[in-house]
N, C-alpha and C positions, 0 to 999 in steps of 0.2 A: 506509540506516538513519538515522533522524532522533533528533539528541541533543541534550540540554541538562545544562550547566554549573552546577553549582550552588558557590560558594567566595565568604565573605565575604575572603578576601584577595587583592587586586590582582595579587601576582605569582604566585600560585595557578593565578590565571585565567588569567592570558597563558599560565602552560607549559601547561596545559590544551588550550588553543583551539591553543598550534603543535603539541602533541601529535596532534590529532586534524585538525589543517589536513594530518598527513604523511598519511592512513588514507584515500583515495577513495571507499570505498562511505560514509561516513561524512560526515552532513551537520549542521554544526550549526545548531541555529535559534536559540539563546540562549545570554547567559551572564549568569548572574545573579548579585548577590551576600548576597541572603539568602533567606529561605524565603518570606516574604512575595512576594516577584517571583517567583520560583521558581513558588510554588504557583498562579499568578494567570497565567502562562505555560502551566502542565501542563492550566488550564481551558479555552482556548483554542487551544493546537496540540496535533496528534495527534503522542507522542514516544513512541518507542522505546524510548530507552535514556538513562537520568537517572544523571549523572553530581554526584553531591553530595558536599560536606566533613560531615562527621558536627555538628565545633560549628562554630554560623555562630549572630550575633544574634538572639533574637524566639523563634527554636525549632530545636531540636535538627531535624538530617537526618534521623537515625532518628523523632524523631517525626512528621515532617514526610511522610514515606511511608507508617506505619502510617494517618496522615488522611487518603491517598488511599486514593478507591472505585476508580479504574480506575488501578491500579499499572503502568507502564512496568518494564522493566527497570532494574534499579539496580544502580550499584557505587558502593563507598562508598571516601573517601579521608577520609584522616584522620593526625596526629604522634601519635597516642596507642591502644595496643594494647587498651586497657580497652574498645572496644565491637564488638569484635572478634565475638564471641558472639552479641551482639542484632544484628548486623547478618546474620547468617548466617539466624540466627532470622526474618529477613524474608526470606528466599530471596533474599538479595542474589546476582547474577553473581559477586562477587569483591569483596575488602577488601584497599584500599591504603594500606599506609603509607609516610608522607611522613619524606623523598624518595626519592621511585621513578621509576629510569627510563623510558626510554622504552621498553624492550624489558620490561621489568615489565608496563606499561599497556597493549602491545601483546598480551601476555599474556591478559590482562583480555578485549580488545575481542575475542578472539577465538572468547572464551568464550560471551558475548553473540550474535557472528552464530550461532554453529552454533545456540544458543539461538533466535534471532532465523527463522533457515531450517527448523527443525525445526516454531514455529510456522507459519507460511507452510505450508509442506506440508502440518499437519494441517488448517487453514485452506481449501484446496485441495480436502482430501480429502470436508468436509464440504458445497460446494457443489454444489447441485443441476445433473444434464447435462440435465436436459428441461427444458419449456416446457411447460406447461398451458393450452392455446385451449379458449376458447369458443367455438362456429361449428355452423350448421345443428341448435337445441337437443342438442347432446352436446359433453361435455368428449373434447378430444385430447390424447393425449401425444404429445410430439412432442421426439425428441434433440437437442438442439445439432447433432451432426451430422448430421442426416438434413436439416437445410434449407439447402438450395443456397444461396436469397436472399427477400427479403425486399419486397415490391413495395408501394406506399403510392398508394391512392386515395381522395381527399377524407377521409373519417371511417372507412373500411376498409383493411386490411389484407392481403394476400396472402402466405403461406407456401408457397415453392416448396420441395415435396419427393417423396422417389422415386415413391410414389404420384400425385404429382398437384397440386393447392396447396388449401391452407384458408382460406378467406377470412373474416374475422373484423373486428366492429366496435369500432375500437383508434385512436391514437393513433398515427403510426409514431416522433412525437420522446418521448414518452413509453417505449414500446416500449424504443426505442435506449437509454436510460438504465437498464433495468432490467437487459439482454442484456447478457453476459458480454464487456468490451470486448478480452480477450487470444483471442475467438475471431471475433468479430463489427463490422464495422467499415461507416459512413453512405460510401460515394462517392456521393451524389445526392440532391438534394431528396426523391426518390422510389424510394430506392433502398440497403436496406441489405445487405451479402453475407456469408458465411460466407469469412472470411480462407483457412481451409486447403482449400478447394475452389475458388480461384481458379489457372486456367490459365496463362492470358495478360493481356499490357497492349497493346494496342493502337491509338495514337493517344489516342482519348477515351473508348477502351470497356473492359472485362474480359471476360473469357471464362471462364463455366464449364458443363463439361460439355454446350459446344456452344450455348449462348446468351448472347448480346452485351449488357452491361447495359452503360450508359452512366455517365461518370465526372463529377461538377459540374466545375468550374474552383475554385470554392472548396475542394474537397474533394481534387483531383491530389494537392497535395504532402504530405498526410496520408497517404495510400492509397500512393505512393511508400515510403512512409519505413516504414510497416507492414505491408505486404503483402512486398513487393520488395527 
C-alpha cells in the first residue's frame, strides 16, 4: 500500500517515515512538508493512503483533501482535538493526536489495510472473466478460463480453447496489455498462456494439456518467478 506524509514540521516527519519504515506492506513515496508539495504529489502518483497534519502553511489538511477529486485514504494527525469532527466528516481512516505512539498509529494503519483489502476485493469482484472476439463475422465470448493459450501470427491471433481456436485480427502485444496479468502471462514473441493451466517446464517449453508451447529466453526468468 503506497503512502504519503504530509507535516509541515521536520521532526513530525522523521517519526512518521521511521513509523512506517517498521510496517512492510507499507511503501512510502513522499514526504512532504506542506499542501502545496503535497497536492502536486497526489497529481502525479497513485497513493493509497495520505498521511497529513491538519495545520501545516498555505492550507489547512482538511482543506486540502476536500480539494481532492480522487480522495486516497486519509488519516489525520494533529496537537489539537478541535478538528477532530470535520476530519471524521471527510471519512477520514482515523485522527491522531500528537504524541502518539507507535502502537497508536499502528492502530490507524490497520484500519486503512482492512479498508485498503476490502476495496481490492470489491475491485476484483467487478472485473470482467470473458473476452469478447471478433472472428469469422460473429462476436465470441470466451472465459478467461476456457483458453489454454494464446498463439500470434503476423496481424492475427489464435485463441486455443476446449472447442477448438478462434482466430482473430488483433494485435498479440496490444492484446497482452489489456488481458488480466494475475491470470495470463507472454513466454514468447508468439506466445501468450493462461498461468493456471500450465503443466510443466521443461527445458525451453511449457506444457498444457498436452501441447508444448515454447518459452523466449527473454521471457524464462519472468515465467519462472510467475508460474513456478
Amino acid at each position: 500500500m503506497k503512502c504519503l506524509i504530509a507535516d509541515d514540521e521536520k521532526l513530525a516527519r522523521q517519526l512518521l517515515e521511521s513509523y512506517v519504515s517498521q510496517i512492510p506492506k507499507l511503501e512510502l513515496v513522499a514526504s512532504c512538508k506542506n499542501g502545496i508539495e503535497t497536492n502536486e504529489i497526489l497529481q502525479k502518483e497513485s497513493i493509497d493512503l495520505l498521511i497529513t497534519d491538519v495545520q501545516m502553511p498555505g492550507i489547512l489538511g482538511t482543506e486540502m483533501v476536500k480539494s481532492l477529486q480522487n480522495k486516497p485514504m486519509v488519516i489525520f494527525t494533529t496537537a489539537y482535538k478541535d478538528y477532530a469532527v470535520e476530519g471524521f466528516e471527510l471519512e477520514a481512516i482515523d485522527y491522531l493526536i500528537k504524541p502518539f505512539p507507535f502502537e497508536r498509529f499502528l492502530k490507524a494503519i490497520n484500519k486503512a489495510f482492512a479498508q485498503f483489502e476490502a476495496q481490492e476485493e470489491k475491485a476484483l469482484d467487478l472485473k470482467p472473466t470473458y473476452l469478447t472476439i471478433k472472428a469469422d463475422h460473429k462476436l465470441y465470448k470466451v472465459q478467461y478460463s476456457d483458453i489454454k493459450y494464446i498463439e500470434g501470427m503476423r496481424e492475427y491471433v489464435s485463441f486455443h480453447v476446449p472447442s477448438g481456436r478462434i482466430t482473430a485480427l488483433m494485435s498479440l502485444k496490444n492484446l497482452e496489455e489489456s488481458l488480466p496479468s494475475e491470470t495470463f502471462i507472454r513466454c514468447h514473441k508468439s506466445y501468450i498462456v493462461n498461468k493456471n493451466l500450465v503443466e510443466t517446464l521443461e527445458g525451453n517449453s511449457l506444457t498444457i494439456q498436452g501441447k508444448s508451447i515454447p518459452i523466449g529466453q527473454s521471457y524464462r526468468e519472468r515465467v519462472l518467478a510467475e508460474v513456478f
